[in-house]
MDTraj code that builds the backbone (N, CA, C; nanometers):
import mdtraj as md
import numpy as np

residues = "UNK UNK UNK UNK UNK UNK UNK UNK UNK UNK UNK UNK UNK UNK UNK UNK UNK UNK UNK UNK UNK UNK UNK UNK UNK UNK UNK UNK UNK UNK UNK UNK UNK UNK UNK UNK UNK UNK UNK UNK UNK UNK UNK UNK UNK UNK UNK UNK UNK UNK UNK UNK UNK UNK UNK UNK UNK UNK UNK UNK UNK UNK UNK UNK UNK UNK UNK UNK UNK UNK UNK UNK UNK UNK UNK UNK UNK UNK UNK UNK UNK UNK UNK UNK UNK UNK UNK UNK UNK UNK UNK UNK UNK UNK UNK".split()
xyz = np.array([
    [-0.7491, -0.2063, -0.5142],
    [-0.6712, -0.3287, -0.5226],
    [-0.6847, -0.4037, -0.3905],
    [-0.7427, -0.5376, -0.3808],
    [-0.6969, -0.5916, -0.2876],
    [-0.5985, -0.6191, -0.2511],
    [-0.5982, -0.6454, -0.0853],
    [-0.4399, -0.6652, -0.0401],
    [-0.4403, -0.8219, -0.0632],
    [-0.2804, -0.8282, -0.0772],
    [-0.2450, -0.9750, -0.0766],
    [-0.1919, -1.0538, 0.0100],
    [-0.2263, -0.9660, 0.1211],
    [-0.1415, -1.0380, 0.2351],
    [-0.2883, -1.1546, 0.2900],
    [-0.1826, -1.2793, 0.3119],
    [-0.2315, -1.3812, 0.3613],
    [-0.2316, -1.4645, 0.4859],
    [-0.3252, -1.4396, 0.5971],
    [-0.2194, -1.4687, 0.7475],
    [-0.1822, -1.6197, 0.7920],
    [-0.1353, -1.6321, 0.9160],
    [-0.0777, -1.7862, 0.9520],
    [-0.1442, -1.8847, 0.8974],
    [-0.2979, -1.8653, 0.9130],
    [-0.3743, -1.9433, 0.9698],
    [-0.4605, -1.9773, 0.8161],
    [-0.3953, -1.9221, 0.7304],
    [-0.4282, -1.9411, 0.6024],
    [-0.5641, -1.8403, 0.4835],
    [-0.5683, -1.7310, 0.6173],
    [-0.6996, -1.6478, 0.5195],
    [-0.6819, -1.5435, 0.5173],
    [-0.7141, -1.4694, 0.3829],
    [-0.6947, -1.3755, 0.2781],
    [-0.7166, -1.2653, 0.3842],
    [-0.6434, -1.1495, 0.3931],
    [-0.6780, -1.0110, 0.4356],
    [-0.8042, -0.9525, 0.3381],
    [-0.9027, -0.8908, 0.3926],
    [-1.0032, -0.8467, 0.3172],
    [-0.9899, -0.7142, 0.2925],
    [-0.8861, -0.6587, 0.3582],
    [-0.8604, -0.4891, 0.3434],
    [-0.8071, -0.4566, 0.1550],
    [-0.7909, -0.2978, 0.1783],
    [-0.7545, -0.2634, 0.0221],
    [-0.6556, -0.1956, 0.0553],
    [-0.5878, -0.1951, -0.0226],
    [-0.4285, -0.1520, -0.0392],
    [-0.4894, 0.0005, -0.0851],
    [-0.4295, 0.0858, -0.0471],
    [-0.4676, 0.2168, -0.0344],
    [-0.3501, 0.3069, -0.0708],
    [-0.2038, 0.2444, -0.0511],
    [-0.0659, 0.3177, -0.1005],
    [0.0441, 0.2357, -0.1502],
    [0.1012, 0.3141, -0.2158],
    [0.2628, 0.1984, -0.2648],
    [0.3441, 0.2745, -0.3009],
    [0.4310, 0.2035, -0.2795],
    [0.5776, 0.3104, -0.3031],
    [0.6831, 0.1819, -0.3369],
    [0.7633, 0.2579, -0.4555],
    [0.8353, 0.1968, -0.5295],
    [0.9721, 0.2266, -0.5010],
    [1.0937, 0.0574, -0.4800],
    [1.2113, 0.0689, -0.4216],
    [1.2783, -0.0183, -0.5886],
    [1.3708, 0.1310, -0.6243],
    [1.4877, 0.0742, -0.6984],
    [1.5413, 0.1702, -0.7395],
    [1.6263, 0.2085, -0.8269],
    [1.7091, 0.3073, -0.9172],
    [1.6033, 0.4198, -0.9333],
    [1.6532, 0.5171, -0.8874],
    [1.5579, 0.6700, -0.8595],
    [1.6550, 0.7710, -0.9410],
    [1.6090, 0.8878, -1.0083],
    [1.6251, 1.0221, -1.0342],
    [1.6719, 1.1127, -0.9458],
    [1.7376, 1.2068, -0.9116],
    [1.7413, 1.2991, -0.8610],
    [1.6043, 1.3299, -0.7734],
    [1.4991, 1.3522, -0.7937],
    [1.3990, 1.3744, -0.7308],
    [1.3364, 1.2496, -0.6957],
    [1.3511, 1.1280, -0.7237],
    [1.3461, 1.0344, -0.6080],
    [1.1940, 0.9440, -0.6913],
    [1.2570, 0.9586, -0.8602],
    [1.0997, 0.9131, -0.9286],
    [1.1506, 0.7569, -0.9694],
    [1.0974, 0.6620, -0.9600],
    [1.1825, 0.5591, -1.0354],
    [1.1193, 0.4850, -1.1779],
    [1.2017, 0.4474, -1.2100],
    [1.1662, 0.4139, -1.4177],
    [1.0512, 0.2857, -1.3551],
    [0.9833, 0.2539, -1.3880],
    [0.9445, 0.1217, -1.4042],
    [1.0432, 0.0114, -1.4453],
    [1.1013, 0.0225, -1.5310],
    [1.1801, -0.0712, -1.5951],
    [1.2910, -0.1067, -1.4420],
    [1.2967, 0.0214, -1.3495],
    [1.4023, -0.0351, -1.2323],
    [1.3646, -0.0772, -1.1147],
    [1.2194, -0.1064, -1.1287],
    [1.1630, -0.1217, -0.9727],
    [1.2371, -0.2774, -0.9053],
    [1.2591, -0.2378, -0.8453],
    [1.2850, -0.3823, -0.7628],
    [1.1972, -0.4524, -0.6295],
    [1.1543, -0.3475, -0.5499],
    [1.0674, -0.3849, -0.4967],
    [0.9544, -0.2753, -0.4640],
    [0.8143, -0.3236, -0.4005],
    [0.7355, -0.2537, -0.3870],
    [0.6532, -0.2990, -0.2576],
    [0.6212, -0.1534, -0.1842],
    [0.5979, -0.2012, -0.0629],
    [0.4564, -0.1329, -0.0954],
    [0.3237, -0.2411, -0.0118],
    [0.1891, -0.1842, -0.0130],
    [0.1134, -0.1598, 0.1522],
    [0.0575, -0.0580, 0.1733],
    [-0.0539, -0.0025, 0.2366],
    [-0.1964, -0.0475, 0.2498],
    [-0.2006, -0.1264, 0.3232],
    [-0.3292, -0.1633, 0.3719],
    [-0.4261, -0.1194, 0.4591],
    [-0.6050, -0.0928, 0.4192],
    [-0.6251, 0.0088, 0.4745],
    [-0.7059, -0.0826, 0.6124],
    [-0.6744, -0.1983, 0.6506],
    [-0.7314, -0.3002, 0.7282],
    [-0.5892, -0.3123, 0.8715],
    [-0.4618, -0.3444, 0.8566],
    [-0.3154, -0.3389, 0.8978],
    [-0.2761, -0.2625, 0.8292],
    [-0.2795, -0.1165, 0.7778],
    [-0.1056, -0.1049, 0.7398],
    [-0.0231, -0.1619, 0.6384],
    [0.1233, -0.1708, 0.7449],
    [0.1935, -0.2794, 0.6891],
    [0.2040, -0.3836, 0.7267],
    [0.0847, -0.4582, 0.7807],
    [0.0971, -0.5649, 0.8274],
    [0.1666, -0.6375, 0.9646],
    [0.2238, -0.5184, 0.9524],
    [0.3832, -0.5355, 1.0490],
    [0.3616, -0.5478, 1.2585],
    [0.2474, -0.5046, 1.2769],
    [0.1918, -0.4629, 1.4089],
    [0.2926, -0.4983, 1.4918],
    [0.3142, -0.5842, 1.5658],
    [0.4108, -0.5202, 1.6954],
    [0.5189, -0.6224, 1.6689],
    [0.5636, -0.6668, 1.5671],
    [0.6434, -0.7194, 1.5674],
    [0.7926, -0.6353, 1.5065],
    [0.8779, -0.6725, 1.5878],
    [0.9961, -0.5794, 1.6306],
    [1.1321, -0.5912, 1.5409],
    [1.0863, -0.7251, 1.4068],
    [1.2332, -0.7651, 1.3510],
    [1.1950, -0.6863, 1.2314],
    [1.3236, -0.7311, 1.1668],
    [1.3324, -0.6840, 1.0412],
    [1.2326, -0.7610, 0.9426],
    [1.2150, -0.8743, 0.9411],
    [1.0983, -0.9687, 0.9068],
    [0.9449, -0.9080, 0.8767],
    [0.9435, -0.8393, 0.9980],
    [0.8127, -0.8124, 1.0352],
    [0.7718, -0.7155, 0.9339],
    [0.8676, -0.5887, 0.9265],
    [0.8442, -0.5093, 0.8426],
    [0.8771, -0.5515, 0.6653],
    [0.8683, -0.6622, 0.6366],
    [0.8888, -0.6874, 0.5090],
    [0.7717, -0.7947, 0.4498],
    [0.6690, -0.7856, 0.5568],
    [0.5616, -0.8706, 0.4634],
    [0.4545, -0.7719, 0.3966],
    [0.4909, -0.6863, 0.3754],
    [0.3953, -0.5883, 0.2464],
    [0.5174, -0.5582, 0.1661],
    [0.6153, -0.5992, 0.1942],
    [0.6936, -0.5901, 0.0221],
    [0.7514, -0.6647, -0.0778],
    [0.6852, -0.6526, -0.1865],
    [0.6884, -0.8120, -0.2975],
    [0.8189, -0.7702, -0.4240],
    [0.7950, -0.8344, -0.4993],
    [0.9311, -0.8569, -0.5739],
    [0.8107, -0.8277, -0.6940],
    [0.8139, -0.7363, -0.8265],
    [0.7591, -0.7287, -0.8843],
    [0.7051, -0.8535, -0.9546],
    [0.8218, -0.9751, -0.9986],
    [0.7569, -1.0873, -1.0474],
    [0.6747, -1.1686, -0.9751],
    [0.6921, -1.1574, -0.8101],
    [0.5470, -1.2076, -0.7226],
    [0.3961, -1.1172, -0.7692],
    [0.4568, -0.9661, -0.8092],
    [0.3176, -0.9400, -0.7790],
    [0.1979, -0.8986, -0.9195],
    [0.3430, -0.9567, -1.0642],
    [0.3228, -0.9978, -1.1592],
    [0.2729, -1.1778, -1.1863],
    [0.3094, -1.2289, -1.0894],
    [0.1505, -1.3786, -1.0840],
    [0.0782, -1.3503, -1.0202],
    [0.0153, -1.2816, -0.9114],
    [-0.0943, -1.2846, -0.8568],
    [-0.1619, -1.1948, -0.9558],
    [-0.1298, -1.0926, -1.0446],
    [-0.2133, -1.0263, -1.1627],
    [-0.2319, -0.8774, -1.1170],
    [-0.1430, -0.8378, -1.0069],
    [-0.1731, -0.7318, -0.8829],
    [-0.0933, -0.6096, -0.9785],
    [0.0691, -0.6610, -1.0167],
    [0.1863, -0.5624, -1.0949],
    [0.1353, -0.4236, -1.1393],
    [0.0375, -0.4304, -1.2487],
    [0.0038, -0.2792, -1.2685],
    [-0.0970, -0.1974, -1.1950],
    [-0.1594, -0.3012, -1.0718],
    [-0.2336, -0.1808, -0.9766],
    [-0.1686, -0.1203, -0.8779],
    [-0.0377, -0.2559, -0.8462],
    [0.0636, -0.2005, -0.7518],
    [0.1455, -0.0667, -0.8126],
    [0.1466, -0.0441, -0.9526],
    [0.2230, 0.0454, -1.0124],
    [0.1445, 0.1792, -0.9910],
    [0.0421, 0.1546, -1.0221],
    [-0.0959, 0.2501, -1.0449],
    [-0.1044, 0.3417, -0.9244],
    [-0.0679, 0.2433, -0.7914],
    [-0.0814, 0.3286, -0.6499],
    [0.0537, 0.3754, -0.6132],
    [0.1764, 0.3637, -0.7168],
    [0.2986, 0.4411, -0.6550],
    [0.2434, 0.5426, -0.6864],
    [0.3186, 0.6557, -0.5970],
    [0.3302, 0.8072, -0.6086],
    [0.4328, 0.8431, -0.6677],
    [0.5379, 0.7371, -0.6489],
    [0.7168, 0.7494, -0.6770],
    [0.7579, 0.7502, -0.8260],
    [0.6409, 0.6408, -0.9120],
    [0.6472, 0.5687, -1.0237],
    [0.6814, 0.6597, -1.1454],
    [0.7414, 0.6976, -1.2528],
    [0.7075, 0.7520, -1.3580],
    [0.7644, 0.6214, -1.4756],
    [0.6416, 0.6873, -1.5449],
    [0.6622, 0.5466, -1.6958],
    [0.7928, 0.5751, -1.7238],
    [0.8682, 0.4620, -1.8242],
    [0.9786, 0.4806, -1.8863],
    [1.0240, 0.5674, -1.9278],
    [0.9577, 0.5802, -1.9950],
    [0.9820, 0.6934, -2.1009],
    [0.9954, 0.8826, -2.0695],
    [0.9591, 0.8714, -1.9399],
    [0.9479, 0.9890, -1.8471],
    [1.0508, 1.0228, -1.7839],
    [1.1453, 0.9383, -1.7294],
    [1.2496, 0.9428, -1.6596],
    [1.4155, 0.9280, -1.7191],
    [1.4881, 0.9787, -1.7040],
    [1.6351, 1.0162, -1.7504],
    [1.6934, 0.9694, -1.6400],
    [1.7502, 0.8588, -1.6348],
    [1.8381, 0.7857, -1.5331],
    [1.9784, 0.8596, -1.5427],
    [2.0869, 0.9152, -1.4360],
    [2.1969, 0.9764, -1.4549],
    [2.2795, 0.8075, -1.5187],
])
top = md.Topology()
chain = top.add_chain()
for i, resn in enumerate(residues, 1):
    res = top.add_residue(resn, chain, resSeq=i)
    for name in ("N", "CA", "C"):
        top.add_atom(name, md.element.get_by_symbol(name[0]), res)
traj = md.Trajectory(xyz[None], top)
């Protein structure tokens, strides 16, 4: 998957997203439904997280998208594909 990060100056990161991990409503063991993801943070194998020495909270939040961002760029099910966290619906028993 390419990464989607895009810098100041207006051009595409050429690196590949290499990890992802999924933030929302988790299981006991820490798996989350698809249906609850809320956000998803990606691994780039060019930066990271993009984040390099910048020290805010900002900084560390430009590799993490909102599933419906990363459902228009057409990215959603590769970003899913590279959680480790992810289990399909139908897999998971929410308490």
């Amino acid at each position: 998957m390419k990464c989607p990060f895009v810098y100041a100056d207006g051009h595409q990161c050429t690196g590949e997203v290499y990890r992802a991990g999924a933030y929302g409503r988790s299981d006991r063991f820490g798996a989350v439904d698809e249906r609850g993801i809320r956000k998803i943070r990606l691994w780039c194998s060019e930066k990271n997280d993009h984040a390099g020495s910048v020290p805010s909270f900002e900084g560390k939040l430009r590799m993490e998208f909102y599933p419906d961002e990363l459902h228009r760029r057409g990215l959603l099910a590769e970003a899913i594909a590279l959680c480790e966290n992810v289990c399909p619906e139908s897999a998971v028993a929410l308490p």
